[in-house]
FILOBA-541310 format. One record per residue: residue in three letters; residue number from 1; x, y, z of N, C-alpha, C, O in turn. Coordinates in nm, 3 decimals. Atoms other than C-alpha are relative to their C-alpha. Example, Ala and Ser with C-alpha at 12.3 -4.5 7.8 and 13.67 -1.06 7.14 Angstrom:
BEGIN
<r ALA, 1, <0.089, -0.119, 0.000>, <1.230, -0.450, 0.780>, <0.090, 0.120, 0.000>, <0.194, 0.118, 0.066>>,
<r SER, 2, <-0.082, -0.119, -0.006>, <1.367, -0.106, 0.714>, <-0.077, 0.109, 0.073>, <-0.026, 0.220, 0.090>>,
//
This chain:
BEGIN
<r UNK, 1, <0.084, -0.119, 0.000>, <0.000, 0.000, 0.000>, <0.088, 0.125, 0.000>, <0.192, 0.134, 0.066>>,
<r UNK, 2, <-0.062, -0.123, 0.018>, <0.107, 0.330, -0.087>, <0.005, 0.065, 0.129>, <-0.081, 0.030, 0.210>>,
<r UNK, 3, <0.006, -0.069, -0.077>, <0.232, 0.594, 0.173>, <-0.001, 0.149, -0.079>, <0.073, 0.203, -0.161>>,
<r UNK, 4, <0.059, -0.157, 0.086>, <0.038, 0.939, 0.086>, <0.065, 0.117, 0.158>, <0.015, 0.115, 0.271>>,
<r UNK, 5, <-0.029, -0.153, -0.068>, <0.208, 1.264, 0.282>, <-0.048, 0.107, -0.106>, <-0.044, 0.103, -0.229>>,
<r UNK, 6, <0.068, -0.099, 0.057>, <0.024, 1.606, 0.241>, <0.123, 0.132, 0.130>, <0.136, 0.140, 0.252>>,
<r UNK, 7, <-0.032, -0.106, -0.098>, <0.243, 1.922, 0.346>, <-0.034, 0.156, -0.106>, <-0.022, 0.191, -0.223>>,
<r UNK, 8, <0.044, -0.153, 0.063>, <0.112, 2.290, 0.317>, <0.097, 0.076, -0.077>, <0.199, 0.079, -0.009>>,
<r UNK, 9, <-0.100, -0.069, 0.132>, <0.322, 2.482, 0.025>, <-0.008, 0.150, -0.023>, <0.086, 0.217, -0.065>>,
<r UNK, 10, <0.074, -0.149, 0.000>, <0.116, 2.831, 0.034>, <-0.104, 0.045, 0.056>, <-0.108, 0.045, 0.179>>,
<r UNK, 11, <0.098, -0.043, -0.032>, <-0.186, 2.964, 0.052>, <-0.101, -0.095, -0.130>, <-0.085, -0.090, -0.252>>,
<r UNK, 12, <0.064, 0.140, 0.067>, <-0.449, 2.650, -0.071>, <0.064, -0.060, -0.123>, <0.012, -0.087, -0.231>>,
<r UNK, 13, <-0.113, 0.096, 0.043>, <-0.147, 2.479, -0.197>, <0.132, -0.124, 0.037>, <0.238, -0.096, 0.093>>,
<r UNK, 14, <-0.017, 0.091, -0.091>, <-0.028, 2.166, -0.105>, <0.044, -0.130, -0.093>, <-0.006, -0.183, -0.192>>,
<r UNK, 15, <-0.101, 0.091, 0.069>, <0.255, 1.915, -0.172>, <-0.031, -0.107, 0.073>, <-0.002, -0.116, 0.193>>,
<r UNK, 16, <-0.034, 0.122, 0.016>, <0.164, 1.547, -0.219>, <0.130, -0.068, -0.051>, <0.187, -0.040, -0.157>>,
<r UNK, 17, <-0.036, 0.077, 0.001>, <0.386, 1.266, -0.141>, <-0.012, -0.175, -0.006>, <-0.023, -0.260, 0.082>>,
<r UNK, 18, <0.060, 0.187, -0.008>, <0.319, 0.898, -0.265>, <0.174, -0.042, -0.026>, <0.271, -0.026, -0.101>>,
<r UNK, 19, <-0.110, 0.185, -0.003>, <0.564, 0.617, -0.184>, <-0.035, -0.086, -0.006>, <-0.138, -0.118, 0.054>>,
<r UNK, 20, <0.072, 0.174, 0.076>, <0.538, 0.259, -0.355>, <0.120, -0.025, -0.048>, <0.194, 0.057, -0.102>>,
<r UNK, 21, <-0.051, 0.046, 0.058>, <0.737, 0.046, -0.437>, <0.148, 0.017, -0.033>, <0.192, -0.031, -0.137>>,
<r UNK, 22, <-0.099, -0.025, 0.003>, <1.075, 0.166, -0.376>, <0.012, 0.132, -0.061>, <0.123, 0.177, -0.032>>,
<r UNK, 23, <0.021, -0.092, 0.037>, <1.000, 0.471, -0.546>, <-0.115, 0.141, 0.016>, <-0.229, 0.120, 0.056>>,
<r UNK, 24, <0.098, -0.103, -0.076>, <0.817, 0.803, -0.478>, <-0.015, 0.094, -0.121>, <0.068, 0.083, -0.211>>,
<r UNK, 25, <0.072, -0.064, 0.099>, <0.611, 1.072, -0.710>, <-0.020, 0.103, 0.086>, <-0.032, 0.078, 0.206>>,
<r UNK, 26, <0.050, -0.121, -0.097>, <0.533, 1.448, -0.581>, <-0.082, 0.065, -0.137>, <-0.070, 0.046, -0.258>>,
<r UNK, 27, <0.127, -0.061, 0.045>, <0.229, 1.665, -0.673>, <-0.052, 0.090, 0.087>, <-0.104, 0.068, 0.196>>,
<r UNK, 28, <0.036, -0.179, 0.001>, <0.159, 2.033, -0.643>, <-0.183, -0.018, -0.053>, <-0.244, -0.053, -0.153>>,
<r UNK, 29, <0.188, 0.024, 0.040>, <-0.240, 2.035, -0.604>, <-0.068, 0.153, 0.079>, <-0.022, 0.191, 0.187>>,
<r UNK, 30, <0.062, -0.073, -0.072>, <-0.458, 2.319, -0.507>, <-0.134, -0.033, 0.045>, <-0.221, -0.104, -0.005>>,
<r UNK, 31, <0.144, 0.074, -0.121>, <-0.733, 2.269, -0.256>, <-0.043, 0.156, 0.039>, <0.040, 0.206, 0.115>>,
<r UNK, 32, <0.074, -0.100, -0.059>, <-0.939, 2.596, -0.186>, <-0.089, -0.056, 0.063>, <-0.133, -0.166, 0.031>>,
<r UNK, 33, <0.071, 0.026, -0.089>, <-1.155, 2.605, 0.099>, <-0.162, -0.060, -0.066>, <-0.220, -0.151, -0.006>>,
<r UNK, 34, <0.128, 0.032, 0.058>, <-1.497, 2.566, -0.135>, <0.043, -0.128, -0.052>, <-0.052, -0.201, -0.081>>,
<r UNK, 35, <-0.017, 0.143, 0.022>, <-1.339, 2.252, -0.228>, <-0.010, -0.080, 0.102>, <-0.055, -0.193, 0.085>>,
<r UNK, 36, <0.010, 0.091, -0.091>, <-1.316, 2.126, 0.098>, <-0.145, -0.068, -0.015>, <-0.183, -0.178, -0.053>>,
<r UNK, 37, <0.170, -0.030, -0.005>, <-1.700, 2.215, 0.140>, <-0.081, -0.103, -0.092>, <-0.174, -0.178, -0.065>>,
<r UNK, 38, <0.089, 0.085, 0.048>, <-1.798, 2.052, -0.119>, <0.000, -0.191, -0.016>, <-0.081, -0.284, -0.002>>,
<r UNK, 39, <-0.015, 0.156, -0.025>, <-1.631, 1.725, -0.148>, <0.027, -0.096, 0.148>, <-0.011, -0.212, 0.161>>,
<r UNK, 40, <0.026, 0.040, -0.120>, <-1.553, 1.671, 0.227>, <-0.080, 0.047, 0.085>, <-0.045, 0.042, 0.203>>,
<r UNK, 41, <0.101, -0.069, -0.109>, <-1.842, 1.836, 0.393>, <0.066, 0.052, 0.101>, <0.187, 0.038, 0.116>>,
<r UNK, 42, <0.005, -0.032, -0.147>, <-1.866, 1.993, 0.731>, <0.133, -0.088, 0.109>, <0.144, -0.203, 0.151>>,
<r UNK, 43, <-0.111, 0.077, -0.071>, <-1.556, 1.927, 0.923>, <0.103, -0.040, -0.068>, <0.215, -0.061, -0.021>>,
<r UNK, 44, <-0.138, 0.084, 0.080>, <-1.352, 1.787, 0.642>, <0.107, 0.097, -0.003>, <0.080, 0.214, 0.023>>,
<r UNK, 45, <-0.076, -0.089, -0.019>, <-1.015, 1.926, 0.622>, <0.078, -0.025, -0.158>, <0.038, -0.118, -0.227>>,
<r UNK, 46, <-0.035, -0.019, 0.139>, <-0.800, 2.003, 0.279>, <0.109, -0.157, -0.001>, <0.134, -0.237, -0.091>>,
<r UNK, 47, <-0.142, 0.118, -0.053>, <-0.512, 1.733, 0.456>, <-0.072, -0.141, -0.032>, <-0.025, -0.227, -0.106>>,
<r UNK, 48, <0.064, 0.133, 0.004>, <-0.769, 1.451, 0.489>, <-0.069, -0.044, -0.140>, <-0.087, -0.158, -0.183>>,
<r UNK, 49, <0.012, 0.031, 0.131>, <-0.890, 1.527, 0.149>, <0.037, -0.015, -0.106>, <-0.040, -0.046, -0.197>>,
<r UNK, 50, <-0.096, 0.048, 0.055>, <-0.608, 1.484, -0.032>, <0.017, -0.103, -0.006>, <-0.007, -0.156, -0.114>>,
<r UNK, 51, <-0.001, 0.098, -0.028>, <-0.528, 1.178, 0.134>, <-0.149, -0.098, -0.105>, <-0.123, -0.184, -0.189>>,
<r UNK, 52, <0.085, 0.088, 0.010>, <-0.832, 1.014, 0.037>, <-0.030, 0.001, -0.178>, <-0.075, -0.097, -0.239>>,
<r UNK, 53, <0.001, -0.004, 0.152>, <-0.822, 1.164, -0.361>, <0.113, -0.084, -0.026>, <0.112, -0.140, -0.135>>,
<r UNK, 54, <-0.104, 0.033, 0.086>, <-0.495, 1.024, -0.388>, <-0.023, -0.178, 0.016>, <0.021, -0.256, -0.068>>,
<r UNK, 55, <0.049, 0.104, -0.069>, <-0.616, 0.713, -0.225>, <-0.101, -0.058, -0.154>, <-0.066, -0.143, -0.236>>,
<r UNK, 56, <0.071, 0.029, 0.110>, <-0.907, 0.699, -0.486>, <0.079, -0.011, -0.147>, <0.064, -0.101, -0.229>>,
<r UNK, 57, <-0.063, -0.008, 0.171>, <-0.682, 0.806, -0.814>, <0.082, -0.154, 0.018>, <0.060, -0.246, -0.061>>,
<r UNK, 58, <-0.080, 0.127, 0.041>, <-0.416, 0.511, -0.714>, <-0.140, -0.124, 0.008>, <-0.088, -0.234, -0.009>>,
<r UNK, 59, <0.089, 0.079, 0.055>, <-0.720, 0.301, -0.751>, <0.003, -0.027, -0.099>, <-0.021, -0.136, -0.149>>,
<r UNK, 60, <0.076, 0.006, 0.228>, <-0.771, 0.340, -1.113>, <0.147, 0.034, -0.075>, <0.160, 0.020, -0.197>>,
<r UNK, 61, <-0.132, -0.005, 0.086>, <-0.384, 0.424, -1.189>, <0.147, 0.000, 0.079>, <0.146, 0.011, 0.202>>,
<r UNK, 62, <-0.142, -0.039, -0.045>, <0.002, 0.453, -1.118>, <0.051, 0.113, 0.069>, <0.032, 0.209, -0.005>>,
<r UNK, 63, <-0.039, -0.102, -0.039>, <0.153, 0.708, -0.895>, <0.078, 0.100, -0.105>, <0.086, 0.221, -0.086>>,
<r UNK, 64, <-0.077, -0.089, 0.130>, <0.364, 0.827, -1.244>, <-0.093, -0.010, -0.055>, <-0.055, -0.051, -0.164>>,
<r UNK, 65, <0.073, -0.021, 0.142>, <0.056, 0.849, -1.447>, <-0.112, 0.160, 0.016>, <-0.168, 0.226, -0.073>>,
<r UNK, 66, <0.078, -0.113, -0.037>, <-0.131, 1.146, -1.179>, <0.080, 0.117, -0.062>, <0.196, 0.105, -0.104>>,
<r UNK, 67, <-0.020, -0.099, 0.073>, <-0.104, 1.476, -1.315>, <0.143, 0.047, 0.099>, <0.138, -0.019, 0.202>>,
<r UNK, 68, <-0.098, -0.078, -0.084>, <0.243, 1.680, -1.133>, <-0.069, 0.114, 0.084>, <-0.062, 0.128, 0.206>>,
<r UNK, 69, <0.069, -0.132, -0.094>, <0.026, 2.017, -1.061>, <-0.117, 0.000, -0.063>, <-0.117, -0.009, -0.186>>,
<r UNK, 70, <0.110, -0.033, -0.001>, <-0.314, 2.059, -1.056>, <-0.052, 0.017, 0.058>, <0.008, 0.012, 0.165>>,
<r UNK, 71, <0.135, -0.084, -0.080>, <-0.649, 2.197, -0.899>, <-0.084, -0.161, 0.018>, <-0.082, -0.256, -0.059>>,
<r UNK, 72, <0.026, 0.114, -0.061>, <-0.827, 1.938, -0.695>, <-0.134, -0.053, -0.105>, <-0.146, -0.161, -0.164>>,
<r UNK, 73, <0.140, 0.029, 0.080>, <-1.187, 1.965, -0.878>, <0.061, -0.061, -0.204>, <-0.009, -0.066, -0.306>>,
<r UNK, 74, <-0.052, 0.013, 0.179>, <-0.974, 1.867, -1.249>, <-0.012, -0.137, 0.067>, <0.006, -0.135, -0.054>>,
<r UNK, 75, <-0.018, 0.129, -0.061>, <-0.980, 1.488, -1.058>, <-0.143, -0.029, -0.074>, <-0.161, -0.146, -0.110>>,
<r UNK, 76, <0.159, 0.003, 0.021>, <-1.366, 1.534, -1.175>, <-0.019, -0.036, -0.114>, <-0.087, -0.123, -0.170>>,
<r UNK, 77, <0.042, 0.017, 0.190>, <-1.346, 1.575, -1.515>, <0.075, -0.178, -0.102>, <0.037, -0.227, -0.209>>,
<r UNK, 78, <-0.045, 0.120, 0.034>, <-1.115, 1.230, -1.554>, <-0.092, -0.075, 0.050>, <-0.144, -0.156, -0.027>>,
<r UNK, 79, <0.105, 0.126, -0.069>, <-1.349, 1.033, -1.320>, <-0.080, 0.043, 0.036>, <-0.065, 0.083, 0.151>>,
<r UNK, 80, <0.126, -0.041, -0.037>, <-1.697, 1.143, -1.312>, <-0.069, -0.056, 0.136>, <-0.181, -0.012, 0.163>>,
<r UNK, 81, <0.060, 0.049, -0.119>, <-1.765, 0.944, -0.971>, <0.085, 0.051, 0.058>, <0.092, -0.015, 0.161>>,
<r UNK, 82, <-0.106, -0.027, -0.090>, <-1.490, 1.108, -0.818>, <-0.109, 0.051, 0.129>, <-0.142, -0.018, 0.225>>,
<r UNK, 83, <0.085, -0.027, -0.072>, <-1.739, 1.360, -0.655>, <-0.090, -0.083, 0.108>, <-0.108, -0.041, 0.222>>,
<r UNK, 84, <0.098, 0.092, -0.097>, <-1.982, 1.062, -0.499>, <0.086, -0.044, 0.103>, <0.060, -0.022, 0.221>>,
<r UNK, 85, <-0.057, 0.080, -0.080>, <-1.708, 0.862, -0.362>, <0.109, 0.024, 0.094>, <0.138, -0.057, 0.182>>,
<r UNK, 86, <-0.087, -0.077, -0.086>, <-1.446, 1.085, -0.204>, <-0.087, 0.037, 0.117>, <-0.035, 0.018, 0.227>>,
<r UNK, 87, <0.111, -0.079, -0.110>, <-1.726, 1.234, 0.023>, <0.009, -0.145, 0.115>, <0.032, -0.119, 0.233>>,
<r UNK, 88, <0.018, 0.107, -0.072>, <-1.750, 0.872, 0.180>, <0.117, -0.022, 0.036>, <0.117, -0.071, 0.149>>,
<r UNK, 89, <-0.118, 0.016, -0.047>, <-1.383, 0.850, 0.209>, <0.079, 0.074, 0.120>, <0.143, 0.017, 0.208>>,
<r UNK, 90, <-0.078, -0.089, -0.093>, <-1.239, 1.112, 0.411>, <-0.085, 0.005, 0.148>, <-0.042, 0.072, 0.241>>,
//
């Protein structure tokens, strides 16, 4: 199983770490607060929701195949269930 680290980078910017397999991948993602809101509800935090996207993407692919930098809601437009099933995750 993969090890996912999330450390704060800016202002709703935030450096993923996946380790697997002897090897490791980093990813520059932005998480604004209306993102929390919507995909982790009430209480969710940007840290735990990371975790749990990156959690979902290595589902369906390789730690070298996620994008390097991107905006959290672009996860949406590759996997149209992203939205349903992250909410249950975090």
């Amino acid at each position: 199983m993969a090890e996912i680290t999330v450390a704060l980078r800016g202002e709703d910017r935030y450096l993923v770490t996946v380790k697997d397999g002897g090897s490791e991948s980093e990813h520059e993602v932005t998480v604004t607060p209306e993102d929390v809101a919507r995909y982790a509800g009430a209480g969710g935090s940007a840290e735990k929701l990371l975790v749990a996207s990156f959690e979902f993407l290595l589902e369906r692919e390789p730690k070298e195949s996620i994008l390097g930098r991107f905006e959290l809601p672009v996860i949406e437009r590759y996997f149209p269930e992203y939205a349903g099933r992250v909410r249950g995750m975090v």
